[in-house]
N, C-alpha and C positions, 0 to 999 in steps of 0.2 A: 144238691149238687152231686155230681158222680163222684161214688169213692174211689178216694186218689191213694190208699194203701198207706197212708201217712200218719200216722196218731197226735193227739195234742193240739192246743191250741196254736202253738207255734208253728207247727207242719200243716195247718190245714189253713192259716195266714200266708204260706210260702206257696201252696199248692195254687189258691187263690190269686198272686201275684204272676206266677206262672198261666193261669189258665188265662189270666186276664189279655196278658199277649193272645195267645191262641184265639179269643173269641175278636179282637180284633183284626186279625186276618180271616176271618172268619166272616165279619160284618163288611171289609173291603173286597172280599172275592163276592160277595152277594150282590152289595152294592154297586160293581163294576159291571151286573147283567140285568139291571134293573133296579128303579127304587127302594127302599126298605123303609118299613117303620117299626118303633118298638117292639107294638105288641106281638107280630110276628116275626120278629126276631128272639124273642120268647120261647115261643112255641118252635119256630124252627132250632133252637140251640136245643131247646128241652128232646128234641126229637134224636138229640144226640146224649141223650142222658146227663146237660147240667140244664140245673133247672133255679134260674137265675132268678133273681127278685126284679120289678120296676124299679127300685134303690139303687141296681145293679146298673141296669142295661140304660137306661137317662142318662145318667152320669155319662158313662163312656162315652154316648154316641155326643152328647155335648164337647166332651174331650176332644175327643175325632173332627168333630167341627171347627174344635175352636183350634188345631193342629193342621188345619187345612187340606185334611182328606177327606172330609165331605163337606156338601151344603143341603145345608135341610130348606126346605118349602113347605107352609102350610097352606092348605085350602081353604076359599073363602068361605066357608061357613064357622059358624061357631065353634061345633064342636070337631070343625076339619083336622085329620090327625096331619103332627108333622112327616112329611116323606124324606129319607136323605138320599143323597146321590152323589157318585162316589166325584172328586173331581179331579185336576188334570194331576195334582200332586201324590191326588191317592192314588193315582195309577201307577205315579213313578214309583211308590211306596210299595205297593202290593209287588209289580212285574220286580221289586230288587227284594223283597221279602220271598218272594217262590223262587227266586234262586237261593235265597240262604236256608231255605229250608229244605229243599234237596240234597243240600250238603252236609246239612242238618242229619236228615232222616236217612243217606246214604253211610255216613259216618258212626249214629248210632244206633241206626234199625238192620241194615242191612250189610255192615261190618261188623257188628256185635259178635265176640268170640266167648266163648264160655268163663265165668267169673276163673278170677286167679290163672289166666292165662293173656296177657295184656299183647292185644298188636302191635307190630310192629313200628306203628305210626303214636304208640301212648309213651308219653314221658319214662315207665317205668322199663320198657323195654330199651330205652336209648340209654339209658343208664350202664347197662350192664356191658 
C-alpha cells in the first residue's frame, strides 16, 4: 500500500479506513464508464501506488453491491469473472460525492495556508 507518512499500527488502521473511501469512489467513477472486475481493479489502483490484496477489493465490491451502487453479473462459463456496473443509485452517489470532494479538495488543497497561520474560515481565527 502507498505510504501514508503515518507510523504504527494504529495510524496505518486509520489511513486504511480513510483510503478505503477514496478507492470507493474510485471504483464508482470507473464503474460509471464501463464494467469493472476485480482483478483489474487491482491492477488499475496498484497503478496509483496502493496495492491492495483480493481480501481487500472482494469485500468492498461486495459492499458496494450489497449498498446498491452496483450490480455484479457473472458470465456463463465456469470460470466467467464477475463484472460490476455502476447503477442508478451509484450515480446519484458518485455525481453528490464529486461535489463534496471539490469542496473537499477546494478547502483543503487549494486553500491550505501555511501551518500556524489559520484562515479565516478555521475555528481558531474566529475566536480571536
Amino acid at each position: 500500500m502507498r505510504e501514508s507518512g503515518l507510523d504504527g499500527k494504529h495510524d496505518a488502521l486509520t489511513s486504511h479506513e480513510i483510503l478505503l473511501a477514496f478507492w470507493k469512489v474510485h471504483i464508482l467513477h470507473h464503474a460509471a464508464s464501463e464494467p469493472v472486475y476485480g482483478l483489474w481493479l487491482l491492477r488499475e489502483l496498484s497503478g496509483h501506488g496502493y496495492h491492495l490484496s483480493p481480501g481487500t477489493i472482494y469485500p468492498l465490491l461486495a459492499r458496494m453491491e450489497r449498498n446498491g451502487w452496483l450490480r455484479s453479473q457473472v458470465g456463463a462459463r465456469a470460470n466467467a469473472r464477475r463484472n460490476y456496473r455502476i447503477t442508478a443509485e451509484g450515480r446519484r452517489v458518485l455525481a453528490a460525492l464529486r461535489t463534496q470532494i471539490d469542496e473537499l479538495h477546494r478547502e483543503v488543497v487549494r486553500e491550505s495556508v501555511p501551518q500556524g497561520k489559520p484562515s479565516a474560515r478555521s475555528p481558531r481565527a474566529r475566536r480571536r
